[in-house]
N, C-alpha and C positions, 0 to 999 in steps of 0.2 A: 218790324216796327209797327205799333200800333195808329192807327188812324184817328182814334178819340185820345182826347188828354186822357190820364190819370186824376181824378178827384182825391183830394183831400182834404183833412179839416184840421186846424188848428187850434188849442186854445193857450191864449193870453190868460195865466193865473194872477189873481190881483187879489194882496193880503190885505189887511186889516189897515196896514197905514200907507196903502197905496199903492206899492212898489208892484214889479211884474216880476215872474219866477222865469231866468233861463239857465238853458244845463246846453254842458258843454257835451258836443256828439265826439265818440271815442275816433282815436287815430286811424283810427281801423275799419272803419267806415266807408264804404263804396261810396256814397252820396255825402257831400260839403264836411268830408273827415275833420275832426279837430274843430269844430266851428263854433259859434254859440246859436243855438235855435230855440224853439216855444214848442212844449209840448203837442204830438199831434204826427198825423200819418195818413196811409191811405186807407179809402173806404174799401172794407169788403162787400161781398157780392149782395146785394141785397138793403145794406146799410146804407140807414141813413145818416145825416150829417151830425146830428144829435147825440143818433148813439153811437157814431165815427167817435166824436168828443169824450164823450163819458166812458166809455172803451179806452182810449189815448189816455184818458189823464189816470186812467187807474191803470193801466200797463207799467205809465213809464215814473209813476209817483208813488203810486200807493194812495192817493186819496182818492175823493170822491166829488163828484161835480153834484155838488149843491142848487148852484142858479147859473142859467146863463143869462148873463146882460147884456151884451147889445155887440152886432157883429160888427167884425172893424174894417174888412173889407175882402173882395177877393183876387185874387192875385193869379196871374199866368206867366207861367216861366219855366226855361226848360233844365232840366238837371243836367249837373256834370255827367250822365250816362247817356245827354240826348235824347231824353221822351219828356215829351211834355205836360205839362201838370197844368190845370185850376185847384188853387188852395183858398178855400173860404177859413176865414180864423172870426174868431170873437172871444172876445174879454168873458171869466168866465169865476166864479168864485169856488170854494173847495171846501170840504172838510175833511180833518184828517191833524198829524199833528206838522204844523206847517216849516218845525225846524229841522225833517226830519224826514224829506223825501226818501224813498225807497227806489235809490235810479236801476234803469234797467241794465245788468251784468253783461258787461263788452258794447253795449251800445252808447251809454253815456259815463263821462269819468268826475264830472263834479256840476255843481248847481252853486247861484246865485240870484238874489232878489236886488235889481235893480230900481232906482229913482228915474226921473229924467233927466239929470244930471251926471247920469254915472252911461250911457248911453256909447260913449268912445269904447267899449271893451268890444261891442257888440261888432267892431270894422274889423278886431282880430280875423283874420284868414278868410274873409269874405270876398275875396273877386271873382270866387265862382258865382256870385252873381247877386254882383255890384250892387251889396248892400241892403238886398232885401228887408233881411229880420231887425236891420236898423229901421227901417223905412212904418213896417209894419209897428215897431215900438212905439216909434214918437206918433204915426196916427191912434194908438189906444192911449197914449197919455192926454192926448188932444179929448177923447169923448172921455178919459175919466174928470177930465177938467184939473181946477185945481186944489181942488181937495182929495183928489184920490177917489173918489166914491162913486 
């Protein structure tokens, strides 16, 4: 077992009229199987958080991190594998064509752009740890305000 968390970074993608983009992680996944999450993973050796990000969102989308805006906070917690993680995430904008992700093959099985309103989907299968990427939503809807922007 490692003695340092795992670092990772996240990013919250936020379209044009607001919404955040999350994709559902495949059944078959050692870590929070079937679940809903925000694009994003661990750093490699040498990377930084920045390019952890822009790495991440062109793995698991196909686009391309344009701007980041402003980070949403960071987070420690330990996976269903029992090694513990800091995940810093921030809100992050794209380009690319945005109806039209290119999810990653056997890792994720489908995507959604969410309001703050539509936020219940995100408890699907979440008790491995109680609620996180809900928690993580509603603080990036909080700094997107209420316009979206």
């Amino acid at each position: 077992m490692p003695t340092e968390p795992l670092h990772c970074a996240g990013a919250l993608i936020v379209n044009p009229q607001g919404r955040l983009f999350f994709q559902r992680r495949s059944p078959h996944r050692r870590l929070f199987a079937n679940c809903w999450d925000i694009v994003g993973g661990h750093l490699e050796p040498g990377e930084t958080i920045e390019d952890a990000l822009r790495r991440e969102v062109t793995e698991e989308t196909g686009w391309r991190v344009v701007e980041i805006l402003e980070q949403v906070g960071e987070y420690r917690y330990v996976g269903d594998d029992g090694l513990p993680r800091v995940e810093t995430d921030w809100l992050v904008r794209v380009d690319g064509d945005l109806t039209a992700p290119v999810l990653e093959a056997g890792k994720h099985t489908e995507y959604r752009w969410l309001g703050p309103d539509d936020l219940d989907l995100l408890d699907e299968h979440r008790d491995v740890n109680d609620g996180l990427i809900r928690r993580i939503a509603e603080r990036a809807f909080v700094l997107l305000g209420p316009t979206g922007s």
